[in-house]
C-alpha positions as CSV (number, residue, x, y, z in Angstrom):
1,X,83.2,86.8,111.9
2,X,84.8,90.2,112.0
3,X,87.4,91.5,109.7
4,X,90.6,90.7,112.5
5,X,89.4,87.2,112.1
6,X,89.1,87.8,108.4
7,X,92.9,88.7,108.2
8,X,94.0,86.4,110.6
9,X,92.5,83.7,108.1
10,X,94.0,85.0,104.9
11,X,97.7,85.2,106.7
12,X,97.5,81.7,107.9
13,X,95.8,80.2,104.6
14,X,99.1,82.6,102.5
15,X,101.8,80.3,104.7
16,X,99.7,77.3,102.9
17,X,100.4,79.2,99.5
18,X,104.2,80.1,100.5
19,X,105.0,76.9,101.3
20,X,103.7,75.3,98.2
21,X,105.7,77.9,96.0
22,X,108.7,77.2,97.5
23,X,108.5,73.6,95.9
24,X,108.2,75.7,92.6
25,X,110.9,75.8,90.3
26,X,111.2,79.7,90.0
27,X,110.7,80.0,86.3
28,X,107.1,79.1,87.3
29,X,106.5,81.2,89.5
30,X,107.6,83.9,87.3
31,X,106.9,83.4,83.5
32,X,103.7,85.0,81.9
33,X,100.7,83.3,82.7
34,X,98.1,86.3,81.4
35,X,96.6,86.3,84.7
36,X,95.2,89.5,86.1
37,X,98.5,90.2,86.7
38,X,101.8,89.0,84.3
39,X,102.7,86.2,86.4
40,X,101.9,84.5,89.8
41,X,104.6,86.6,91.4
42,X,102.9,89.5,90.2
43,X,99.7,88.3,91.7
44,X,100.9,87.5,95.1
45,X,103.0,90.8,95.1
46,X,99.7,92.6,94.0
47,X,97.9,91.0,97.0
48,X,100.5,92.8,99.3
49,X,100.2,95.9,97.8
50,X,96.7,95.9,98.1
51,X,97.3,95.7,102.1
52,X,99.8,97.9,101.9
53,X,98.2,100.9,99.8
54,X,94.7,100.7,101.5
55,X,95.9,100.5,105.2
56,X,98.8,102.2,105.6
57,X,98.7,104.9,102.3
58,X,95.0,105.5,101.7
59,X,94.0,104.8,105.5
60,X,97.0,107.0,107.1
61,X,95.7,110.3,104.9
62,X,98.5,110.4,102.4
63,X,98.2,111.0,99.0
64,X,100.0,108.6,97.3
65,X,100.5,104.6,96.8
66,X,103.6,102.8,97.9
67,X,106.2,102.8,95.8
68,X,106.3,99.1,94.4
69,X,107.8,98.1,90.7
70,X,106.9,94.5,90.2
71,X,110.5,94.2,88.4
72,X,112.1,94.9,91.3
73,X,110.7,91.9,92.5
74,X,112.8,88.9,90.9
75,X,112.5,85.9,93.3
76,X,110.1,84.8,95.8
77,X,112.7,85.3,98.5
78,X,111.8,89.1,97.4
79,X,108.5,88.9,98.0
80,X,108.1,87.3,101.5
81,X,110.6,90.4,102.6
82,X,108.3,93.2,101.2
83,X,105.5,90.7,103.1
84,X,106.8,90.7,106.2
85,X,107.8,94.4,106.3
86,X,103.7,94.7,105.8
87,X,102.9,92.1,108.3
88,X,104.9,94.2,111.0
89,X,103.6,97.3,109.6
90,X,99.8,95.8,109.9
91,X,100.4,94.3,113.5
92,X,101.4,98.1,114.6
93,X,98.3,99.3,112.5
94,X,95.9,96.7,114.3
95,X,97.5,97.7,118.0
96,X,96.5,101.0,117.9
97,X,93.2,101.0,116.2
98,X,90.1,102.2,118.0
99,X,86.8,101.2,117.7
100,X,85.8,104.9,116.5
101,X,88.4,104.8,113.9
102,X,86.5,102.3,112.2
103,X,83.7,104.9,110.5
104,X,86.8,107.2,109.6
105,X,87.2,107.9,105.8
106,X,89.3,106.7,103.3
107,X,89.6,108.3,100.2
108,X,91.0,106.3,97.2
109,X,92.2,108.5,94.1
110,X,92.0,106.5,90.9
111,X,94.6,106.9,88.4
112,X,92.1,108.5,85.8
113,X,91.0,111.1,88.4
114,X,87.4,109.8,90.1
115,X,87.6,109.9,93.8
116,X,85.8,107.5,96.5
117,X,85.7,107.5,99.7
118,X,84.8,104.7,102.0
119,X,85.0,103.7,105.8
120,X,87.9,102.2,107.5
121,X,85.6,99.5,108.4
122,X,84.7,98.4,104.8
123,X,88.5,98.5,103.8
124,X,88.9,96.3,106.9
125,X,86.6,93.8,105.0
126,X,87.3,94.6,101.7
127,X,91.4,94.2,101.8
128,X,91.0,90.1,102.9
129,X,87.8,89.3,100.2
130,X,89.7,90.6,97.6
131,X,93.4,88.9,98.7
132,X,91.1,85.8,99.0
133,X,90.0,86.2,95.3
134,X,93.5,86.7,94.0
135,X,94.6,83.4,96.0
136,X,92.1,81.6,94.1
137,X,93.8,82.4,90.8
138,X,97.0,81.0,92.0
139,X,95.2,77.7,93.1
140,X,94.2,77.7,89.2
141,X,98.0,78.1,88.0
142,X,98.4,75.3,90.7
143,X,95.6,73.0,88.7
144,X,97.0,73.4,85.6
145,X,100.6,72.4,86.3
146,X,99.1,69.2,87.5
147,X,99.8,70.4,91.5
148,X,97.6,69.8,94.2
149,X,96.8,73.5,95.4
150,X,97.2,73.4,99.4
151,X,93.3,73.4,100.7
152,X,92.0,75.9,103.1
153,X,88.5,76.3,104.1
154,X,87.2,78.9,106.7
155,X,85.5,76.3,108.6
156,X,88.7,74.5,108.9
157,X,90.3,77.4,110.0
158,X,87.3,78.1,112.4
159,X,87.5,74.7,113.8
160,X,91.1,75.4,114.8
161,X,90.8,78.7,115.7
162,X,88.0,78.4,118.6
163,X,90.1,75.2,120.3
């Protein structure tokens, strides 16, 4: 497994998670939930931004983050537009990368001033894991309003993918 195949499995397992809030009445997938983030709008926004910031802020050189407000975010409709807009923006990303721009670095600046740099090949990886760990506390908002959480395995996906 490589990270391409690594995002291609967290996009097609997110349509799983889309489709299952759609059947949400929107309070819920809006009202406080003390999550890591306010609400599970704010967790799925944050896994977008995470894409977002790392690939096409941090990894493109600039020095700053995108310029998100999770308020301005009110319905899930919302959220699958800044999504897409991403997606496209991640396709072109993908098109033109090289193999040598995989040991480039990318330099995070945290908000209380420590610096780190990593490759663009660890972000590569790093950008699905942690999406993947964020989907997992959705699937436990799922659980606890007595809804079956859609199921998505790698070897699944695997299964399907190699046909």
């Amino acid at each position: 497994m490589d990270y391409k195949e690594l995002f291609e499995y967290f996009k097609a397992e997110r349509k799983k998670i889309l489709e299952a809030l759609e059947k949400l009445p929107e309070e819920e997938f809006t009202k406080n939930r003390e999550l890591s983030f306010y609400s599970i709008k704010d967790v799925l926004l944050h896994t977008i931004l995470v894409e977002d910031n790392w690939l096409h802020y941090r990894a493109a050189g600039l020095h700053k983050e995108a310029q998100v407000r999770f308020e301005d975010f009110r319905t899930l409709s919302d959220v699958k537009n800044y999504m897409e807009e991403v997606d496209r923006k991640t396709q072109q990303f993908f098109s033109k990368l090289k193999p040598e721009d995989l040991k480039s670095v990318v330099t995070r600046r945290y908000p209380d001033g420590r610096v780190a740099q990593y490759t663009l090949e660890s972000v590569l990886y790093h950008v699905p894991i942690e999406v993947i760990h964020h989907y997992g506390e959705i699937f436990a908002e799922f659980w606890k309003m007595n809804i079956d959480a859609p199921y998505y395995s790698y070897l699944e996906f695997s299964k399907v993918r190699t046909k």
